[in-house]
N, C-alpha and C positions, 0 to 999 in steps of 0.2 A: 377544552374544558377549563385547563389552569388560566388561560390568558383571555381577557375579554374587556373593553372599555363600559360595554352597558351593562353589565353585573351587577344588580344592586345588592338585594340579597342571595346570602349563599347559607343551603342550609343542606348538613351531609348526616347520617347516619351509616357508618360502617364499621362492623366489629373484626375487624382486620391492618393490614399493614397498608398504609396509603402510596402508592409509588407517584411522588412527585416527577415533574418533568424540571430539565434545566433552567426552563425559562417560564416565572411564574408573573404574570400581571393583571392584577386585579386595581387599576388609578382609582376607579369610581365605588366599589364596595362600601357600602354602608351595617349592612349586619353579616356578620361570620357568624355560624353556629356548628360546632363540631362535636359530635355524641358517641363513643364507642372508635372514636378515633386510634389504630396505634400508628405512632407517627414512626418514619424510617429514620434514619441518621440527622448530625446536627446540621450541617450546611442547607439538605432541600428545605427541612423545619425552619431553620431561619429565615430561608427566602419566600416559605409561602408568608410569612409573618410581617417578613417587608417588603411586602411588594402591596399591601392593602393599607395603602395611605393615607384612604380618605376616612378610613375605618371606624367605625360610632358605636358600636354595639357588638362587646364580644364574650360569646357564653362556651365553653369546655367543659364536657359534661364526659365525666367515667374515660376520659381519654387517657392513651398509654403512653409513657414518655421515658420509657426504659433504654430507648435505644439512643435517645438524644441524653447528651452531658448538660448544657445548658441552650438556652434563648432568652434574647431580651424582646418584649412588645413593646416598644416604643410609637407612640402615633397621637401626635396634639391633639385630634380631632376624637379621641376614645372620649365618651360618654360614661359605659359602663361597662363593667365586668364582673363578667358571674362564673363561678369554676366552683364544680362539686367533681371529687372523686372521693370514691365508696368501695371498698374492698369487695369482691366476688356480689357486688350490683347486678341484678339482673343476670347471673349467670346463666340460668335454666334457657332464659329466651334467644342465648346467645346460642349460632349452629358452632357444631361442632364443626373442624375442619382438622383431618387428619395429616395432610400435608403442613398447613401451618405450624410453626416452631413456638416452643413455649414460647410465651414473652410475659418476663415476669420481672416488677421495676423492683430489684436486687438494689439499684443505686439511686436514690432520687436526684432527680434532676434538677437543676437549679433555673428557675422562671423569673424573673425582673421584667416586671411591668413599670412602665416610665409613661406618667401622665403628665397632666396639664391643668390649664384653668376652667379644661371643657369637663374633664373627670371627676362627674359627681356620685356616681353612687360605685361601690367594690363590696363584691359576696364572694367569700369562701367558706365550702361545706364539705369536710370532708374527711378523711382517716389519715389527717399525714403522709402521705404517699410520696409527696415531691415538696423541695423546698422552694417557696414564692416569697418575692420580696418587692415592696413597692416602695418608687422613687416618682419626685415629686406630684405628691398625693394629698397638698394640702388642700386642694377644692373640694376632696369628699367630704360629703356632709350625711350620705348614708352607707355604714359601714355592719356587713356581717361577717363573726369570725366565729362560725359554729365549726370546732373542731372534735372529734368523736373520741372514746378509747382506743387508742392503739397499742399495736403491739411493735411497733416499728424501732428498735434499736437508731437508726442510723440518724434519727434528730430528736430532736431536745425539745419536747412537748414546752412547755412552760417557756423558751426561749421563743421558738417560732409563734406562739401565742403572744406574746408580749414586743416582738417586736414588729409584727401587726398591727397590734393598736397603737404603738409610738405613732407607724405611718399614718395611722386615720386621725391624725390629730386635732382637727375642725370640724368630727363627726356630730350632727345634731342630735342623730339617730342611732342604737348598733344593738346587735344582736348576738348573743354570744351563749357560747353551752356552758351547763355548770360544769364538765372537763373542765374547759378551756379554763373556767374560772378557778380551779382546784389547780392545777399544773402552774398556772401562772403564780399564784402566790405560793405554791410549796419553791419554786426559780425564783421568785423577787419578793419574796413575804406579803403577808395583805397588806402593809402600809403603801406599799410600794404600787399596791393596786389600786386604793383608795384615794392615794394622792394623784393618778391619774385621772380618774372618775371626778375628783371633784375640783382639776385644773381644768378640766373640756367645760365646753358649753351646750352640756347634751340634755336635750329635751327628754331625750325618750330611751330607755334600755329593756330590753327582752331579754329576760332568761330563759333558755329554753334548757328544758330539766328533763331527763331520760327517765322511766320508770318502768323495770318489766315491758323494756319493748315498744313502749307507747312513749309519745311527748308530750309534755305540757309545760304552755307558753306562760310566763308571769311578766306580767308590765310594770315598769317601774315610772315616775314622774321624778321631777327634779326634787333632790333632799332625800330621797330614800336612803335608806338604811342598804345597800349592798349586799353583804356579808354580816350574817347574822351571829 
């Protein structure tokens, strides 16, 4: 299952522990998709990570990374990346399994993503959970940083927000929560955020604004007023 040269897409759904094998080879993958993933230790995580070379399209969705310290995704050929994780997401639908051991991400793990001049678009959605950090990322030109309220001690809301969008620094597009936007200027003051905003060359900003539960999206064009 792990090792295959015609593999193009790979798309997994398992709300459990993934027991890698030694030897993982995917040369020809084109789309990764991993949903309810909990991933085992750092070494198999690492090697299923590089062993997909040709890798274009990679989405992480509600996966568990409690058990890995860190990974870097390093792959010229990445296109896009899309990672949401959501505190108790979909519990209900999730089976119970009584044998299965808590796993509960106590330490966030640390994600470095290393792109290229093929990585144009990068989406994070999510409650803080783990810390990601992107290295050269100056080809995104569509960048989402919806981060939620959390309750997460172990990172620096307004730091991991802000140094997010440093990396999307040629974003034309970006999407962001009014959290993100609150946390970030209470760690770098609104100056600090406004003078981002208005050194990019960004066409187009969404704020997406929480309300009792429901969202609502505001578009912004070039010259808006940010911060009211």
């Amino acid at each position: 299952m792990f090792s295959s040269k015609s593999l193009i897409h790979f798309h997994l759904t398992m709300p459990q522990v993934i027991n890698l094998p030694p030897s993982i080879y995917f040369p020809n993958l084109k789309t990764l998709t991993l949903r309810y993933v909990i991933f085992p230790d750092t070494t198999p995580t690492q090697k299923l990570f590089s062993s997909c070379s040709s890798l274009e399209h990679l989405a992480l969705v509600d996966c568990n990374w409690s058990k890995v310290r860190a990974v870097n995704i390093a792959c010229s050929s990445l296109e896009s990346v899309s990672i949401r994780e959501w505190r108790d997401d979909d519990e209900a639908a999730k089976p119970d399994d009584e044998n299965e051991p808590d796993v509960q991400n106590d330490a966030p793990c640390r994600i470095t993503i290393t792109g290229s001049s093929n990585l144009k678009t990068f989406s994070y959605d999510g409650d803080l959970i783990n810390d990601y950090f992107l290295n050269s990322s100056a080809a995104i030109t569509d960048g989402t940083v919806e981060v939620h309220t959390t309750t997460n001690d172990d990172l620096d809301a307004g730091h991991f927000v802000f140094k997010l969008l440093k990396a999307l620094s040629n974003v034309e597009k970006l999407s962001i929560t009014d959290f993100a936007v609150q946390v970030c200027m209470v760690s770098y003051s609104r100056h600090a955020l406004i003078i981002y905003i208005d050194s990019h060359s960004l066409k187009c900003v969404i704020l997406v604004v929480h309300i009792t539960g429901s969202m609502r999206y505001t578009k912004f064009n070039p010259g808006f007023s940010f911060v009211q």
